[in-house]
C-alpha positions in Angstrom: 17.9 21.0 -11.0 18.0 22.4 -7.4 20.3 20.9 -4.9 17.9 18.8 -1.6 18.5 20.3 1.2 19.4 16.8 4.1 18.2 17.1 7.4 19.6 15.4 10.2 17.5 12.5 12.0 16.3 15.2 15.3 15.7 18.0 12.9 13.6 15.5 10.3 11.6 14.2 13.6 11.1 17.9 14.7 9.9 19.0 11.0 7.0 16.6 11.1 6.4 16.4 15.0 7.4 12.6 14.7 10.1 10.9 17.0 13.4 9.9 15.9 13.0 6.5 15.8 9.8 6.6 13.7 12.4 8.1 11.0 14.6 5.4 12.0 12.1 3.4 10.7 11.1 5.3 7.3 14.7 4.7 6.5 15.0 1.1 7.5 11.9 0.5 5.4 13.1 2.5 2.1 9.7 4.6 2.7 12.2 7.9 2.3 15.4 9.5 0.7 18.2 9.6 2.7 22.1 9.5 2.6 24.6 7.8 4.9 28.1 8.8 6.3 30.3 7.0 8.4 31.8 8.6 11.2 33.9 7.7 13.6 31.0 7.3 16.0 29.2 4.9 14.0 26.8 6.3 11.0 25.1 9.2 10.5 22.2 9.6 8.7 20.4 12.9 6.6 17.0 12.8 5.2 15.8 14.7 2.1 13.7 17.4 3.7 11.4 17.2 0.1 10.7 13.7 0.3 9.9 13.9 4.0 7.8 16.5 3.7 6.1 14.5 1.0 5.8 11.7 2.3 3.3 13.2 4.9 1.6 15.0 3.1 0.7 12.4 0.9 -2.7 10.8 1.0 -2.4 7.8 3.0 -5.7 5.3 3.4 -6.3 6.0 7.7 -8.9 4.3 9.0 -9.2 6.6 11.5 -10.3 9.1 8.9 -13.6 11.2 10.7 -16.3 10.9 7.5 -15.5 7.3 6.7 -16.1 6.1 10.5 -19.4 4.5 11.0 -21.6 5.1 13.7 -21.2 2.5 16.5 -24.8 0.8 17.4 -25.5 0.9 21.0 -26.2 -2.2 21.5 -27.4 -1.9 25.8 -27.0 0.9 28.7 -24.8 0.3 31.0 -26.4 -0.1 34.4 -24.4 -0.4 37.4 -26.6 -1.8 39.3 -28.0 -4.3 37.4 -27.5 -8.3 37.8 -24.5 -9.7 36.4 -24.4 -11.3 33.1 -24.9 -14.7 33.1 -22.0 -17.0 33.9 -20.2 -14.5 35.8 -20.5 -14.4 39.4 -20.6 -11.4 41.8 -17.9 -12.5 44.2 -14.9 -14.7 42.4 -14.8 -18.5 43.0 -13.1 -20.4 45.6 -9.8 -21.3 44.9 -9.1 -24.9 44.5 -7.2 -26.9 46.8 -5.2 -29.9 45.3 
């Protein structure tokens, strides 16, 4: 058994070009290893470089994945020029007076 190598919360956010609260997050939400020490300051918190690193890497359903993204129907040109649409004036209403 090797020994995980801990990464600080900066270095962490560095290794996967993510900020330093999103691993804030991870750890609030269990999603990764990590280990806690109090210090005199507060706590400090190291990440398990592996399971970061694996936790990215993994597959992760993304809707914003290119080859499942549908074509989106155009459904009219815009014309600049054209009339309004219907039930929308040019020029805004007149303010009421009470």
């Amino acid at each position: 058994m090797t020994k995980s190598q801990y990464l600080s919360l900066q270095d962490a956010a560095l290794l996967v070009n993510k900020s330093a609260q999103t691993i804030r997050r991870l750890i609030k939400g269990n999603k990764i290893r990590y280990r806690k020490y109090k210090t005199p300051q507060g706590f400090t918190y190291l990440v398990e470089k592996s399971n970061l690193i694996h936790y990215f890497e993994s597959p992760i359903e993304e809707e914003e994945d290119s080859e499942n993204l549908e074509e989106a129907e155009l459904v009219e040109e815009f014309d600049p020029g054209a009339a309004p649409l219907s039930g929308y004036a040019k020029t805004p209403p007149e303010p009421i007076s009470y």
